[in-house]
HTML snippet that shows the backbone in 3Dmol.js (N, CA, C, O; Angstrom):
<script src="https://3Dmol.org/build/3Dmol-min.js"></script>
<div id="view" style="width:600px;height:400px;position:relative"></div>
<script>
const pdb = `
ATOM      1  N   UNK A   1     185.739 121.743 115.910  1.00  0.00           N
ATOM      2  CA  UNK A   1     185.222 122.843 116.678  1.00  0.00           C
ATOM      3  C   UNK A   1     185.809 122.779 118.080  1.00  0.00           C
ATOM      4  O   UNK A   1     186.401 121.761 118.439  1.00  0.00           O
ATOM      5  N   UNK A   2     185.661 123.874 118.924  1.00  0.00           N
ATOM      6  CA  UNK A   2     186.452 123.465 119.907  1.00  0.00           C
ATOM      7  C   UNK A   2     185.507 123.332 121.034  1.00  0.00           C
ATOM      8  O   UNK A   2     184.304 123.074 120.996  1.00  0.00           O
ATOM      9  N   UNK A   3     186.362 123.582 122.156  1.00  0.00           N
ATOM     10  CA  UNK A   3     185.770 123.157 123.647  1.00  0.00           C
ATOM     11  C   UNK A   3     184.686 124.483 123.865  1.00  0.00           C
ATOM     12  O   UNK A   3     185.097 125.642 123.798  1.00  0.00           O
ATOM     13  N   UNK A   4     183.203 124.134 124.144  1.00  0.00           N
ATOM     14  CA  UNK A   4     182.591 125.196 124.329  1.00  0.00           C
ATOM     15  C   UNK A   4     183.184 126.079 125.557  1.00  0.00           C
ATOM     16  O   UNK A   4     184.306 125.768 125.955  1.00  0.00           O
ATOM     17  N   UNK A   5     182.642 126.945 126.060  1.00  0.00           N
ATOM     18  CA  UNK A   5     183.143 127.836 127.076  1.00  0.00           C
ATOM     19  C   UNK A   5     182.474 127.490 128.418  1.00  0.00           C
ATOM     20  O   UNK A   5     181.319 127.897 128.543  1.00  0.00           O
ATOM     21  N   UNK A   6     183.084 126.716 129.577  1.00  0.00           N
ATOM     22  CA  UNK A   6     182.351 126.419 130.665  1.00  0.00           C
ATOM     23  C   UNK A   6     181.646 127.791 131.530  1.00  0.00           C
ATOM     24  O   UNK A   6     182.449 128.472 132.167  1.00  0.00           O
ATOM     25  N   UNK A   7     180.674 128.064 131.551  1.00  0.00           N
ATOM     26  CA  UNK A   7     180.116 129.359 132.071  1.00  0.00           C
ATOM     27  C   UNK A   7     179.468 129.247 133.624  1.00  0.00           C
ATOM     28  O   UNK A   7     179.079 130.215 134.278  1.00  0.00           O
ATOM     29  N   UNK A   8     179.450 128.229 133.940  1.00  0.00           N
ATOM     30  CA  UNK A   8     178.635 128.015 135.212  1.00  0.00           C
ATOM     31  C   UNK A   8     179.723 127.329 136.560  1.00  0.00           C
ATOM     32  O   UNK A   8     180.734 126.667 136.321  1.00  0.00           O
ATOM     33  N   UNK A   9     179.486 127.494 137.227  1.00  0.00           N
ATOM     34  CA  UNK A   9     180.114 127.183 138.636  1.00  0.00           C
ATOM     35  C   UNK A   9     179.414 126.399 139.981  1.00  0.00           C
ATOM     36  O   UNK A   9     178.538 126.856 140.715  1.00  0.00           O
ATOM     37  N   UNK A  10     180.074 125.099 140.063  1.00  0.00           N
ATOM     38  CA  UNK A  10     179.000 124.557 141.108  1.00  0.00           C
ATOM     39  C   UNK A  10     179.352 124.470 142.168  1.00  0.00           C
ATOM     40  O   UNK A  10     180.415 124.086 142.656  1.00  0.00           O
ATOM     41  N   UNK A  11     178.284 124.899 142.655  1.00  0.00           N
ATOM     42  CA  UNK A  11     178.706 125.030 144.395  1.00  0.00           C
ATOM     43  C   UNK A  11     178.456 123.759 145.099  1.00  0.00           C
ATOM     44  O   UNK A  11     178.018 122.723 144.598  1.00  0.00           O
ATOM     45  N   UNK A  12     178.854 124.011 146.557  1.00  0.00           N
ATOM     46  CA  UNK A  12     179.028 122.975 147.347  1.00  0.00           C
ATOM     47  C   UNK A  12     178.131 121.885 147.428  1.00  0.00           C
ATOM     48  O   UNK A  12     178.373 120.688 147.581  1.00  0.00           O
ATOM     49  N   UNK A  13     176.564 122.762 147.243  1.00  0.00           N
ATOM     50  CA  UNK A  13     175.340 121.748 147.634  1.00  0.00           C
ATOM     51  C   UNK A  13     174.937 121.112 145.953  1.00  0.00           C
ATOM     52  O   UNK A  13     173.870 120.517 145.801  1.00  0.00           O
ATOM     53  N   UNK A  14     175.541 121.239 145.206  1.00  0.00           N
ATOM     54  CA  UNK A  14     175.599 120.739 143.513  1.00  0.00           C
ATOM     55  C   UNK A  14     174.733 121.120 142.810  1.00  0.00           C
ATOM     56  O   UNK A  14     174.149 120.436 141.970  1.00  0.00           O
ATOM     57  N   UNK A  15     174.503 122.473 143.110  1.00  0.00           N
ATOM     58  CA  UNK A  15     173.343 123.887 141.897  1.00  0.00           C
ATOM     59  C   UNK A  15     174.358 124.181 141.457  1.00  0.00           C
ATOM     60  O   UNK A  15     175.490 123.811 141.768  1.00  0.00           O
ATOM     61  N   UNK A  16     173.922 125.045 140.508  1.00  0.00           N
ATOM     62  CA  UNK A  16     174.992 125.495 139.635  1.00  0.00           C
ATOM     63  C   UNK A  16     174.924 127.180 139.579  1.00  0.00           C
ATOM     64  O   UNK A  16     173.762 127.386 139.929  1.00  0.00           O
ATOM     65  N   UNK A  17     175.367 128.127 139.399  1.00  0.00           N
ATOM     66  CA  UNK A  17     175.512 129.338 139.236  1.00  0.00           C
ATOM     67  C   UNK A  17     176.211 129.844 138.150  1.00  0.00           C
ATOM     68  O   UNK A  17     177.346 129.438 137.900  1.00  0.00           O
ATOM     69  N   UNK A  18     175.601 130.770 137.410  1.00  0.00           N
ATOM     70  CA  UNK A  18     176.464 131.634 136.296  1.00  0.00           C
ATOM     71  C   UNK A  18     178.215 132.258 136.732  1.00  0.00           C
ATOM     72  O   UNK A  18     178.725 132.791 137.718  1.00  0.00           O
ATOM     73  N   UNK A  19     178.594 131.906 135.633  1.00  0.00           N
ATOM     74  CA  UNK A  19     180.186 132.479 136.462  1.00  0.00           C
ATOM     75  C   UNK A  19     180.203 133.619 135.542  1.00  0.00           C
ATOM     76  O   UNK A  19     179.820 133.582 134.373  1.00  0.00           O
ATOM     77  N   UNK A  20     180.764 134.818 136.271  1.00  0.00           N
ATOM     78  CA  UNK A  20     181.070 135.980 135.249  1.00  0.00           C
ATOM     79  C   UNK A  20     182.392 135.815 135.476  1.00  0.00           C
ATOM     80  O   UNK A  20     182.869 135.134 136.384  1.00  0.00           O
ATOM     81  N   UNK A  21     183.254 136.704 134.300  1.00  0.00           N
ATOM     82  CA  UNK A  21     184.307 137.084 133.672  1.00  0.00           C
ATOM     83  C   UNK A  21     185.397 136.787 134.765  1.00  0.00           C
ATOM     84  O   UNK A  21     186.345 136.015 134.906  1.00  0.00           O
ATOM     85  N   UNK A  22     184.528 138.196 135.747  1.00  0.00           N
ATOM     86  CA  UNK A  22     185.454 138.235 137.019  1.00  0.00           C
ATOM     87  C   UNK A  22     185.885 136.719 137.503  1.00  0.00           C
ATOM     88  O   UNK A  22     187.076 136.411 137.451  1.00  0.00           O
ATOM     89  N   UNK A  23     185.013 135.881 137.921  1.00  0.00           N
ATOM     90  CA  UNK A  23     185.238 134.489 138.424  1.00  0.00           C
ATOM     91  C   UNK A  23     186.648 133.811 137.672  1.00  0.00           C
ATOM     92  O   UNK A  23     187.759 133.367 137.962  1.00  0.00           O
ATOM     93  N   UNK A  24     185.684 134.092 136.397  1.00  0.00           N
ATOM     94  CA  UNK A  24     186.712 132.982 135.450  1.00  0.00           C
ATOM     95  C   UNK A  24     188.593 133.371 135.416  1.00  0.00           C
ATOM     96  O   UNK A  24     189.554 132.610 135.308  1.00  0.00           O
ATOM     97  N   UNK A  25     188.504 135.060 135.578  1.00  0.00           N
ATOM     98  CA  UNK A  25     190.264 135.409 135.784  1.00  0.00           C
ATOM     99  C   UNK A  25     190.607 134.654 137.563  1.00  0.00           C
ATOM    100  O   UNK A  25     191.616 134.065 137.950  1.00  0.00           O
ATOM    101  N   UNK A  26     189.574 134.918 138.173  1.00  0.00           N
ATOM    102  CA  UNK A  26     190.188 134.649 139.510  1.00  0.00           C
ATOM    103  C   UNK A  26     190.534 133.307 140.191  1.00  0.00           C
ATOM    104  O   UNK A  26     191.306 133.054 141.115  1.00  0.00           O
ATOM    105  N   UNK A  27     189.600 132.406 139.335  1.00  0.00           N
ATOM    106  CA  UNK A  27     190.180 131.167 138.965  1.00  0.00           C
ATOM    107  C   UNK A  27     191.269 130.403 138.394  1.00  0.00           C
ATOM    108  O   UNK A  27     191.979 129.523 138.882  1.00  0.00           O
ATOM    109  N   UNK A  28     191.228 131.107 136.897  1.00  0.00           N
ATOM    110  CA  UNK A  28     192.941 130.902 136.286  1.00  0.00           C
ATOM    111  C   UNK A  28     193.977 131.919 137.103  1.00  0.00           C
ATOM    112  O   UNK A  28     195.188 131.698 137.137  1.00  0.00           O
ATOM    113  N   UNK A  29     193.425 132.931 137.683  1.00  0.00           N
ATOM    114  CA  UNK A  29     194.858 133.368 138.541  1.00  0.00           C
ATOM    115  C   UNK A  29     194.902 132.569 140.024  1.00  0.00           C
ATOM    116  O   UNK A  29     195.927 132.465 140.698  1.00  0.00           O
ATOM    117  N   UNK A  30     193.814 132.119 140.333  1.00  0.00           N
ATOM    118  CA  UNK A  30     194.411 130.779 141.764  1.00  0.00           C
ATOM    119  C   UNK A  30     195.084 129.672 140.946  1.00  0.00           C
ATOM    120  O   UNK A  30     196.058 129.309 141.605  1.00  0.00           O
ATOM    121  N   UNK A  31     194.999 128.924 139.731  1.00  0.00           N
ATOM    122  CA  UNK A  31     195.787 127.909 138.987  1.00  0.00           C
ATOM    123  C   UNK A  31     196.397 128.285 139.001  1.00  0.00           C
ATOM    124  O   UNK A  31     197.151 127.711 139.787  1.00  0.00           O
ATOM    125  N   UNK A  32     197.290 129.938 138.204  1.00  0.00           N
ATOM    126  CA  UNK A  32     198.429 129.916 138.188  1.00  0.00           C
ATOM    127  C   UNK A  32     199.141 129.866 139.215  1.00  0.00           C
ATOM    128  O   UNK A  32     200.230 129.292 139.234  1.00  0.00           O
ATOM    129  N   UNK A  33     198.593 130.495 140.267  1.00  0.00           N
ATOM    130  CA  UNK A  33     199.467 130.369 141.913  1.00  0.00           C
ATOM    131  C   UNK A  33     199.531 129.392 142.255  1.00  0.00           C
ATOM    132  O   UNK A  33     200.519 129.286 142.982  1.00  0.00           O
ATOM    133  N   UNK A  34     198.958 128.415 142.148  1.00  0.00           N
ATOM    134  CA  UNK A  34     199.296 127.072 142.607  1.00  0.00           C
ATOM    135  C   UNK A  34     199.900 126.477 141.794  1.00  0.00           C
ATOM    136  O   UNK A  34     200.576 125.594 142.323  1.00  0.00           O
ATOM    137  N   UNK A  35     200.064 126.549 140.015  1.00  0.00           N
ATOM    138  CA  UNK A  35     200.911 125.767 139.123  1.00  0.00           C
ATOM    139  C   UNK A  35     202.403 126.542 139.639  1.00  0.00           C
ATOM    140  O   UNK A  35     203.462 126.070 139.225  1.00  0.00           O
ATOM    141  N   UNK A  36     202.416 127.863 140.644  1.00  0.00           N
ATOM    142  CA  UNK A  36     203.915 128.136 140.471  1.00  0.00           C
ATOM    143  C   UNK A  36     204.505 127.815 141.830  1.00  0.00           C
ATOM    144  O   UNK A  36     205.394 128.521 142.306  1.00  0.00           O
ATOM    145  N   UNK A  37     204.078 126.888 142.381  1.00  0.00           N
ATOM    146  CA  UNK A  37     204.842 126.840 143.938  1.00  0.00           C
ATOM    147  C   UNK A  37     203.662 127.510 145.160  1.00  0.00           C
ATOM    148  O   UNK A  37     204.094 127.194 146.269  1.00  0.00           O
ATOM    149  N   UNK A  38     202.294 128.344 145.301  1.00  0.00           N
ATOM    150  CA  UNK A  38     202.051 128.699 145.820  1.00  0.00           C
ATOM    151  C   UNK A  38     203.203 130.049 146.376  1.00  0.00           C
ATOM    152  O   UNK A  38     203.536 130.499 147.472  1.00  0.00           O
ATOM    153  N   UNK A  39     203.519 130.326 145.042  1.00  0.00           N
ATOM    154  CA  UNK A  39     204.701 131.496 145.869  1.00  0.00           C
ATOM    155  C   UNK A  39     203.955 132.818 146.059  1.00  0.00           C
ATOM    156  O   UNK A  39     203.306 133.244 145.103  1.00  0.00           O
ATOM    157  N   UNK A  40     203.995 133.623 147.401  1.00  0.00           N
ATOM    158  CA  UNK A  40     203.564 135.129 147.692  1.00  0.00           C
ATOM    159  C   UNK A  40     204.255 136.029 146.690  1.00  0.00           C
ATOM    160  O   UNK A  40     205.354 135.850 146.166  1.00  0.00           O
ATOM    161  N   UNK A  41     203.155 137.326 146.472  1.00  0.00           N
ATOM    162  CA  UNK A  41     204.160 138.391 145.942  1.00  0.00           C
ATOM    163  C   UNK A  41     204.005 138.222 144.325  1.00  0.00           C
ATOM    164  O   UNK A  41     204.725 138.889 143.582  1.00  0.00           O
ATOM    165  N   UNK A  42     203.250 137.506 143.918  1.00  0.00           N
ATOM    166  CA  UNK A  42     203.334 137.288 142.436  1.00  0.00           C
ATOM    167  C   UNK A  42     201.612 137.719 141.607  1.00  0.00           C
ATOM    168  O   UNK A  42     201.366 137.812 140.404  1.00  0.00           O
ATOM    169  N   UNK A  43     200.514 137.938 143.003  1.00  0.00           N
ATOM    170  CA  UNK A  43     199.250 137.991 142.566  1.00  0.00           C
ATOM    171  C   UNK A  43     198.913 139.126 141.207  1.00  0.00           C
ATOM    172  O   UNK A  43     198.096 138.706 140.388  1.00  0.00           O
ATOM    173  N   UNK A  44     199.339 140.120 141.028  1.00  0.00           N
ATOM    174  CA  UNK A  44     199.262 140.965 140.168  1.00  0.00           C
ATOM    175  C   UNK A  44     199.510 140.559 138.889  1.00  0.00           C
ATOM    176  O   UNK A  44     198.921 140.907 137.866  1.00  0.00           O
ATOM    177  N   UNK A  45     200.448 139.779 139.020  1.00  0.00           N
ATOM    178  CA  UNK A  45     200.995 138.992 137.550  1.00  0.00           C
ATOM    179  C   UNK A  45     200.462 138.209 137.419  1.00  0.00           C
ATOM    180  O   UNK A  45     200.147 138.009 136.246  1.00  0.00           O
ATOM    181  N   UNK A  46     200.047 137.370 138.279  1.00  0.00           N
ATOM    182  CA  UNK A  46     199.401 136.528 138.283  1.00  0.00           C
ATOM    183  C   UNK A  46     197.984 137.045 137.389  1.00  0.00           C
ATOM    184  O   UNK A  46     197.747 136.774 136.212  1.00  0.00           O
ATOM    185  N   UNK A  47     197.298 137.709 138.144  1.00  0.00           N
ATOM    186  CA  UNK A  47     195.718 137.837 137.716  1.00  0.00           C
ATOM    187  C   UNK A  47     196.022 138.779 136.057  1.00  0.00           C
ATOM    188  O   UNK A  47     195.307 138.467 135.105  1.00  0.00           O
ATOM    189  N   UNK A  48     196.968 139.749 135.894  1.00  0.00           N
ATOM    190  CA  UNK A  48     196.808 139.991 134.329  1.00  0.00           C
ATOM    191  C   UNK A  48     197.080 138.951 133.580  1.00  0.00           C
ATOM    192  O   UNK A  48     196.419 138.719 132.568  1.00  0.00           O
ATOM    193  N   UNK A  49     198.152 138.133 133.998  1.00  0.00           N
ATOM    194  CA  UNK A  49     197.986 136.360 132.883  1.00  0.00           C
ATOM    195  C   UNK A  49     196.929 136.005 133.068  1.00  0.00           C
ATOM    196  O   UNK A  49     196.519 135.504 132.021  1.00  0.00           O
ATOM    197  N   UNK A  50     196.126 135.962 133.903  1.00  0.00           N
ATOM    198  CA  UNK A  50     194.757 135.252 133.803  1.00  0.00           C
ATOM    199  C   UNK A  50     193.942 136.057 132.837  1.00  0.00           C
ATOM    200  O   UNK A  50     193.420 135.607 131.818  1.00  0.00           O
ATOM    201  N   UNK A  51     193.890 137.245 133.245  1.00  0.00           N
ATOM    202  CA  UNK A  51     193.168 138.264 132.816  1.00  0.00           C
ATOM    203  C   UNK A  51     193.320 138.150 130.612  1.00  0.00           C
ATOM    204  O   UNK A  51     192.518 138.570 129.777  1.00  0.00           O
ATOM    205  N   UNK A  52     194.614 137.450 130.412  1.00  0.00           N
ATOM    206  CA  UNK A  52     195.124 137.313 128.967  1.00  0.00           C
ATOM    207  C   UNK A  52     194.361 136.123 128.474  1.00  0.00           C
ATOM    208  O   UNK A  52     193.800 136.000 127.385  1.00  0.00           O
ATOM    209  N   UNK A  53     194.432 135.323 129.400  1.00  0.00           N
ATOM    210  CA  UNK A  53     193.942 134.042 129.445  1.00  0.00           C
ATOM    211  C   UNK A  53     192.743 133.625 128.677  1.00  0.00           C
ATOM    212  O   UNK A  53     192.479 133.137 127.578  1.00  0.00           O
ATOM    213  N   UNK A  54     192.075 134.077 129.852  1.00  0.00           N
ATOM    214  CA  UNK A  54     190.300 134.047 129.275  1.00  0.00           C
ATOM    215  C   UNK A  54     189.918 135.008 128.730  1.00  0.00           C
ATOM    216  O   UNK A  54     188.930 134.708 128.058  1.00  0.00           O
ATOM    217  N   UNK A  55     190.293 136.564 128.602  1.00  0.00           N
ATOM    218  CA  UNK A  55     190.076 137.336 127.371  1.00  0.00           C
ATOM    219  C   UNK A  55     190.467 137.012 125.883  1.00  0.00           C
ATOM    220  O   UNK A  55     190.081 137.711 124.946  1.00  0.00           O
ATOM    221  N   UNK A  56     191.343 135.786 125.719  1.00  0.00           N
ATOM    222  CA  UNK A  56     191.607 135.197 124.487  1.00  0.00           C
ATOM    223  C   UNK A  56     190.783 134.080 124.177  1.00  0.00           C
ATOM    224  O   UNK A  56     190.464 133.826 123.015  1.00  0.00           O
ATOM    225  N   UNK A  57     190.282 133.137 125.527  1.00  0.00           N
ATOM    226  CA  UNK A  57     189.678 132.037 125.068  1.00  0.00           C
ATOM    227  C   UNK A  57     188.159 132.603 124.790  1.00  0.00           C
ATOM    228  O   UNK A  57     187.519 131.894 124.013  1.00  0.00           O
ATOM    229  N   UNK A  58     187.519 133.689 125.263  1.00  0.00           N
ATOM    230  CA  UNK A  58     186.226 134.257 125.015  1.00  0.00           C
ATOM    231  C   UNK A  58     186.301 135.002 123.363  1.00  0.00           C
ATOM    232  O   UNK A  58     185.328 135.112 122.617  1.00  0.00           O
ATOM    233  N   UNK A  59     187.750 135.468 123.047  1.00  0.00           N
ATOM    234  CA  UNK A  59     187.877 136.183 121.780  1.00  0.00           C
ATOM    235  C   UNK A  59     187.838 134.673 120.643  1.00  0.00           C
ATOM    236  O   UNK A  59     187.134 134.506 119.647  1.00  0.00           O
ATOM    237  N   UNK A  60     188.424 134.144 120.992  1.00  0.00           N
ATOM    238  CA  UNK A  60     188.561 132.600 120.509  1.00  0.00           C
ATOM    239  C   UNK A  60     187.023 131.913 120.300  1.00  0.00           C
ATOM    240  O   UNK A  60     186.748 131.265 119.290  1.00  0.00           O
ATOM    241  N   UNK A  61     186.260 132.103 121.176  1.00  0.00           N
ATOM    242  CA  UNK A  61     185.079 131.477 121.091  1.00  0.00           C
ATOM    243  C   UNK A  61     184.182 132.368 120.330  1.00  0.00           C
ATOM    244  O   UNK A  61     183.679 131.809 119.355  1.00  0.00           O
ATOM    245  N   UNK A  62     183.837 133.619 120.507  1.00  0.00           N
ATOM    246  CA  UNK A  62     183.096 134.862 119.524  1.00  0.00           C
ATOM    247  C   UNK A  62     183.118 134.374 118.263  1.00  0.00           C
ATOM    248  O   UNK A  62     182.133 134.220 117.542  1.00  0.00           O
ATOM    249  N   UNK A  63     184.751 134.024 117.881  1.00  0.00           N
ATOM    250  CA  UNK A  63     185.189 134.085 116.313  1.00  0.00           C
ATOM    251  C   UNK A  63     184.807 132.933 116.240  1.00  0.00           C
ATOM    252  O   UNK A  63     185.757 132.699 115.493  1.00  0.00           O
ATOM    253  N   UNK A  64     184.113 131.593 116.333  1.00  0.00           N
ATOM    254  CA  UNK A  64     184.124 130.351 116.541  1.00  0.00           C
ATOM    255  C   UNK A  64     182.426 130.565 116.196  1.00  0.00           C
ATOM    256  O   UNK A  64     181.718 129.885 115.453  1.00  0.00           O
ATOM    257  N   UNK A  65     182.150 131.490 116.832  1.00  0.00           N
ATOM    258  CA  UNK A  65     180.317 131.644 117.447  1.00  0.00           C
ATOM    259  C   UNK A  65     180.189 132.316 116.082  1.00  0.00           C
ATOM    260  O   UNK A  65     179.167 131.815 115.613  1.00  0.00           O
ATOM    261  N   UNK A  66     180.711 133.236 115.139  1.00  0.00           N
ATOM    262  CA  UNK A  66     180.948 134.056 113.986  1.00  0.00           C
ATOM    263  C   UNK A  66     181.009 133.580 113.101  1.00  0.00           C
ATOM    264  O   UNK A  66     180.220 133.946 112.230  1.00  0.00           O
ATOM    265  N   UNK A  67     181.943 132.522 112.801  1.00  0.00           N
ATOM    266  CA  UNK A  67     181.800 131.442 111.486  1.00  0.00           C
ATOM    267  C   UNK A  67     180.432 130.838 111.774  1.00  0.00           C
ATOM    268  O   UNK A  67     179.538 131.155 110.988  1.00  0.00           O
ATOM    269  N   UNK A  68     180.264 130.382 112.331  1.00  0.00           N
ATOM    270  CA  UNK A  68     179.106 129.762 112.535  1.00  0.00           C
ATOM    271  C   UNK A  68     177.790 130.212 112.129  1.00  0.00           C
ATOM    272  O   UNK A  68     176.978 129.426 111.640  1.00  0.00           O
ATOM    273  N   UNK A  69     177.487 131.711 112.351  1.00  0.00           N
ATOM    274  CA  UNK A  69     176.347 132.374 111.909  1.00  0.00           C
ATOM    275  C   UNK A  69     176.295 132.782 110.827  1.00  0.00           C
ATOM    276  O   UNK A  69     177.140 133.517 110.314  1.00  0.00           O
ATOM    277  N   UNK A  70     174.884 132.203 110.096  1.00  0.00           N
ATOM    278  CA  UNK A  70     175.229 132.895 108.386  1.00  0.00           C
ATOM    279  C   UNK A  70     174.660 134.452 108.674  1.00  0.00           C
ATOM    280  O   UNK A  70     173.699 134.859 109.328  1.00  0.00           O
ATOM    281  N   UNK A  71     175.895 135.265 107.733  1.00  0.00           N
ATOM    282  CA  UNK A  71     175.134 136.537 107.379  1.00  0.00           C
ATOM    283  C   UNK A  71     173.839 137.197 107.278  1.00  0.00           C
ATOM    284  O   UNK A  71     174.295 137.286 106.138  1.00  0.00           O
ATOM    285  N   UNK A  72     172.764 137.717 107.297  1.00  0.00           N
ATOM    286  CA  UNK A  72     171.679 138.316 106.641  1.00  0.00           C
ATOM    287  C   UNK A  72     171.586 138.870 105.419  1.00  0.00           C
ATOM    288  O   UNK A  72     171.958 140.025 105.629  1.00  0.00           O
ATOM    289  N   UNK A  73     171.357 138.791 104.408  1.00  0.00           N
ATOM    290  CA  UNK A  73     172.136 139.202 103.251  1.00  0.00           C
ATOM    291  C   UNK A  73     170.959 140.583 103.234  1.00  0.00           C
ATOM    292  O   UNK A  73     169.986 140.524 103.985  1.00  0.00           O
ATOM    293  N   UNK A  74     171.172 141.837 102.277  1.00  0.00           N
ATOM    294  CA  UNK A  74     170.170 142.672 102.302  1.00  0.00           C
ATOM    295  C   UNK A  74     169.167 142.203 101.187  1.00  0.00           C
ATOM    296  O   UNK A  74     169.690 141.711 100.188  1.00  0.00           O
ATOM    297  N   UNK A  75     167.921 142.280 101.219  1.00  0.00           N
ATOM    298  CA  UNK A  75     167.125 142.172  99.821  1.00  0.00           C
ATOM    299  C   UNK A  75     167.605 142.606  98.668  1.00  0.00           C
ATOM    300  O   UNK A  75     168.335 143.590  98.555  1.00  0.00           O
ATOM    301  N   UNK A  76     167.225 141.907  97.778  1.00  0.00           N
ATOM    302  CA  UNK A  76     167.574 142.128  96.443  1.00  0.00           C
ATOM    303  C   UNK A  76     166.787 143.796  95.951  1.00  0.00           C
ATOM    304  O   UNK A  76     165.682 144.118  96.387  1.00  0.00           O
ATOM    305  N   UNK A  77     167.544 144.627  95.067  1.00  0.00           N
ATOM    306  CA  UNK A  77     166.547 145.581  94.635  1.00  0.00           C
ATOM    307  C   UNK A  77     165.161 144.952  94.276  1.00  0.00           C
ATOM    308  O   UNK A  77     164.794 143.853  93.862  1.00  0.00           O
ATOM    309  N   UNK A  78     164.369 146.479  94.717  1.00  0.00           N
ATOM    310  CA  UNK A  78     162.759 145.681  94.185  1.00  0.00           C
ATOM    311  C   UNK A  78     162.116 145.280  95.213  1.00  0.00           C
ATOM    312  O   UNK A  78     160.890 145.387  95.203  1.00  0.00           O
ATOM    313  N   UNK A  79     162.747 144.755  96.278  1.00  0.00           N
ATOM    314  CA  UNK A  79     162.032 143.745  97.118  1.00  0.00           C
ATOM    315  C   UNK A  79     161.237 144.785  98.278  1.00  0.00           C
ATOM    316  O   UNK A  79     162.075 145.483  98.850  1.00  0.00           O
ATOM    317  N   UNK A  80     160.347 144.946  98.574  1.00  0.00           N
ATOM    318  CA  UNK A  80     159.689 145.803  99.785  1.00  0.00           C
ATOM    319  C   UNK A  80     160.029 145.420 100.674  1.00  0.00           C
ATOM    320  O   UNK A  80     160.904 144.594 100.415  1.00  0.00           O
ATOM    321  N   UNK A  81     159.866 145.510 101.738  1.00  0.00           N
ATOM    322  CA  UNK A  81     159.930 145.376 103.334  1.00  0.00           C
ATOM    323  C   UNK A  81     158.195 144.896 103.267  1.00  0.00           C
ATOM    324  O   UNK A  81     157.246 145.177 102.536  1.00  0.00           O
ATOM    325  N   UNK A  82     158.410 144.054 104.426  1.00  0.00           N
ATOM    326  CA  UNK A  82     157.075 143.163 104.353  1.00  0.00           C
ATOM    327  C   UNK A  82     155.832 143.504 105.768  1.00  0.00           C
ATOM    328  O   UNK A  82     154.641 143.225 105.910  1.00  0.00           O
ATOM    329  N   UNK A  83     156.776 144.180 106.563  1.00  0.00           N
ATOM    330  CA  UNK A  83     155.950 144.990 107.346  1.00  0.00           C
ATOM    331  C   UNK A  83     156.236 146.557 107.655  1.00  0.00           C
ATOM    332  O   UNK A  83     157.247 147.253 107.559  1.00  0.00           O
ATOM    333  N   UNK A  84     154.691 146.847 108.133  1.00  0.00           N
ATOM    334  CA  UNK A  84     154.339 148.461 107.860  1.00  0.00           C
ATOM    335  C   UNK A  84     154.233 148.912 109.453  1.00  0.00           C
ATOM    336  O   UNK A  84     154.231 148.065 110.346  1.00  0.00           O
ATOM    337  N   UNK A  85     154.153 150.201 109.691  1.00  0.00           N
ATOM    338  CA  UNK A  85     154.124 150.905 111.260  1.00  0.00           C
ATOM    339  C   UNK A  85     152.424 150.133 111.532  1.00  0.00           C
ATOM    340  O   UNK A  85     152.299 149.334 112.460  1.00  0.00           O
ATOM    341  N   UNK A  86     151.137 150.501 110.574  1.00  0.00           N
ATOM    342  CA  UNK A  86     149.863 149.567 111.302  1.00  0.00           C
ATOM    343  C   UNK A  86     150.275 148.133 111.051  1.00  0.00           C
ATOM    344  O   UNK A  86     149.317 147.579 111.590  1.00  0.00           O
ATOM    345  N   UNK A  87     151.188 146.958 110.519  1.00  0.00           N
ATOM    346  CA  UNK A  87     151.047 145.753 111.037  1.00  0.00           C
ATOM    347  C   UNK A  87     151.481 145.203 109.496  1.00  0.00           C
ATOM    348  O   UNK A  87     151.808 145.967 108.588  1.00  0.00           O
ATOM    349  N   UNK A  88     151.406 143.366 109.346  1.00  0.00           N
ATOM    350  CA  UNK A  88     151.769 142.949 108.176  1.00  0.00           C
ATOM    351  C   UNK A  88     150.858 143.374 107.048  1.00  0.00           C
ATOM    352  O   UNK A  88     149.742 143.818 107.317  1.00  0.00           O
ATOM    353  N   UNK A  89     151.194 143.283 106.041  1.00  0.00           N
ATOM    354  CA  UNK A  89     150.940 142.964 104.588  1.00  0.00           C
ATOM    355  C   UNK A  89     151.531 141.945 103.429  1.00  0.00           C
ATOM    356  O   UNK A  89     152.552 141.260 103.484  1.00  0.00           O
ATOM    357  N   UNK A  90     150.770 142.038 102.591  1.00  0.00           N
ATOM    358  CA  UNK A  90     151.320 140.862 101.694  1.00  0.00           C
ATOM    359  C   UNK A  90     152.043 141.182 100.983  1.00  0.00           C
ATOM    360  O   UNK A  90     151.632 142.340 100.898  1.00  0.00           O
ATOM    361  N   UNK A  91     153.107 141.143 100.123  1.00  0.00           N
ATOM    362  CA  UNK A  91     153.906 141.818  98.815  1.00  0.00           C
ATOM    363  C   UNK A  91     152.811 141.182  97.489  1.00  0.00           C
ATOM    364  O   UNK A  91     152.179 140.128  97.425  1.00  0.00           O
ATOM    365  N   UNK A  92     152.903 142.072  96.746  1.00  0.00           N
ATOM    366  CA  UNK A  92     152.418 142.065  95.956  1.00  0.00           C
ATOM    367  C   UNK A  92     151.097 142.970  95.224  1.00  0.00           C
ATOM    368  O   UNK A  92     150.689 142.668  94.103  1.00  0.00           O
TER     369      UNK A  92
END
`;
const viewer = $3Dmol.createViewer("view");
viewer.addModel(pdb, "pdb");
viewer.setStyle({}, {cartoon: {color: "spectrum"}});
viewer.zoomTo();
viewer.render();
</script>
């Protein structure tokens, strides 16, 4: 199985905060600027590779989160539904 998806971000004083989407590209697009020299002039490219990045590792993880969940299968013919608009009942 793989690496779960790190979702949280810790700040300076060591709480933690939810990271959204946005964070997570603007992060892999500061890595990539710094894996390329810190060179100017490249941010745009930069942030759609990011933007490829973690829209694959989140598509990657869904399908991961997907195997994982069994189906609901529908009832077999015959079978009632077990609750009513006033409340439960028993089958039978």
């Amino acid at each position: 199985m793989g690496t779960p998806i790190e979702n949280s971000i810790e700040r300076e004083d060591g709480t933690k905060m939810k990271k959204s989407i946005h964070d997570e590209i603007a992060i892999a697009a500061y890595k990539l600027y710094e894996k390329e020299g810190s060179v100017h002039g490249n941010d745009l490219r930069d942030w759609f590779e990011a933007e490829n990045i973690v829209m694959e590792k989140h598509a990657r993880h869904a399908r991961e989160i997907e195997r994982q969940v069994e189906p609901v299968n529908k009832p077999s013919p015959g079978h009632r539904r077990t609750v009513k608009k006033e409340g439960f009942y028993k089958k039978g």
